[in-house]
C-alpha positions, 0 to 999 in steps of 0.5 A, a space after each residue: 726177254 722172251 725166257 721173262 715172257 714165258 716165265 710170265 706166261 706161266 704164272 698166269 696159266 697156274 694163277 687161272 688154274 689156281 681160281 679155278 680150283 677155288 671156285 670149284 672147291 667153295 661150298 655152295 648152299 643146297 636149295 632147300 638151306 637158301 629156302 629155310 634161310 629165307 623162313 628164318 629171315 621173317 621168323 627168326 629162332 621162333 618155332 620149328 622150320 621143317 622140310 614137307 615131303 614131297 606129296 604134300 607140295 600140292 597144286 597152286 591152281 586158284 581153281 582146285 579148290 581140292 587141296 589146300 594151297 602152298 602159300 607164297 612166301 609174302 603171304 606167310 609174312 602176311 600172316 605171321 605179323 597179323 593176329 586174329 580178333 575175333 567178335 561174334 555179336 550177339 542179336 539186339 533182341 533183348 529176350 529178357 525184357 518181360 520177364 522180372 528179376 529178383 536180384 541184381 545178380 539174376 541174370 537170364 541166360 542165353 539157350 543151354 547146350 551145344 553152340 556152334 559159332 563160325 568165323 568166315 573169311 572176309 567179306 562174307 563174315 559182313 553178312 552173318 554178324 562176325 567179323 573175318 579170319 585175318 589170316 586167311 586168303 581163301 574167302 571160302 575158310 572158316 574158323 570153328 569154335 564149338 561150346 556148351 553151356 549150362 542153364 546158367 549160362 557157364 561154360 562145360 565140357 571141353 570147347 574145341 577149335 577147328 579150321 574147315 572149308 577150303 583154305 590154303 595150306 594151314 592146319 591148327 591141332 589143339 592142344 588144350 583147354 585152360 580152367 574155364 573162369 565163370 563170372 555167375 554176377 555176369 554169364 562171362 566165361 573167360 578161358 583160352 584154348 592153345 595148340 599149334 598151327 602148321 604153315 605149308 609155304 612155298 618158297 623155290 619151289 621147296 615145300 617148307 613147314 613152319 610149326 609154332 604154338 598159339 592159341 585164342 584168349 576167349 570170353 563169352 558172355 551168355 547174357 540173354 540180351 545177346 541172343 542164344 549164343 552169348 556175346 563171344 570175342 576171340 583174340 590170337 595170341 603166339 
């Protein structure tokens, strides 16, 4: 009986020491894998998911309006199932009554040259005649588009795209600038402009960066009767 008890007794201590081993010996996942796993659970093979150095995990104090935040991993779901459309309307000045036209097809332009249009951050886009950036937390971002126009109201140049203001961490490089279609009957100039956007995202303290080409399908009509610069609507595309 007690020779069954130790032979017991053995095989417990080498079954303990045996889970033991097993326990040691199982791989486990480094932070920064759970931490991308947790990118790829919202984005799936979609873009490119990439660890930021560690100089750019920047402070996520509201107040330091110095840096661009790190956003929380709800926020960047936020933003990657939302899309930005924007519209800019044009003045209800109609600076074309008065003046007589010879054709259907004469149409009276808005201001030739360089036009600067600015999409803020809701709610200050309610005051100026735009609608808001969907995507942004930061009521102090805002979305530029610069274009020039000729006298008859066609698109010239190479329109350019920029974020400024302070935001959280998203940073747009523009890539290109598709063949600008002009409609002479109306003024609408119909293009697009694509790049890539840069996502910082926090997620276990891991600085994480999510790339992925988009861009904007634009029109802008620049009949007078939208003022200087035209009637110009943006809508984001991935």
């Amino acid at each position: 009986m007690k020779k069954y008890n130790k032979l017991v007794l053995i095989a417990i201590v080498l079954f303990e020491i045996s889970c033991s081993k097993s326990v040691d010996t199982m791989p486990s996942i480094p932070i920064e894998q759970t931490a991308i796993n947790q990118i790829k659970s919202i984005v799936g093979n979609n873009g490119a998911i990439i660890m930021l150095d560690s100089n750019k995990l920047l402070s996520n104090k509201l107040n330091d309006t110095s840096t661009k935040q790190l956003l929380s991993l709800e926020q960047f779901k936020t933003i990657y199932y939302s899309k930005d459309t924007l519209i800019r309307v044009g003045n209800a000045n109609n600076r074309a009554n008065g003046i007589q036209k010879t054709s259907f097809d004469d149409y009276v332009t808005g201001k030739p040259g360089l036009h600067k249009i600015q999409y803020y951050a809701a709610p200050i886009s309610y005051l100026n005649g735009t609608s808001g950036i969907n995507n942004s937390f930061s009521s102090a971002s805002i979305l530029n588009l610069w274009y020039e126009t000729d006298i008859n109201g066609r698109v010239i140049g190479n329109p350019v795209i920029f974020y400024s203001g302070v935001s959280m961490f998203q940073t747009w490089t523009q890539l290109v600038v598709t063949q600008i279609l002009f409609n002479p009957n109306t003024s609408t100039n119909t293009f697009t402009i694509g790049g890539k956007t840069l996502y910082g995202i926090n997620v276990f303290n891991q600085a994480i960066g999510f790339e992925q080409t988009g861009g904007f399908n634009i029109t802008i009509n620049m009949s007078d009767s939208y003022g200087d610069d035209g009637d110009v609507r943006m809508i984001g595309w991935r």
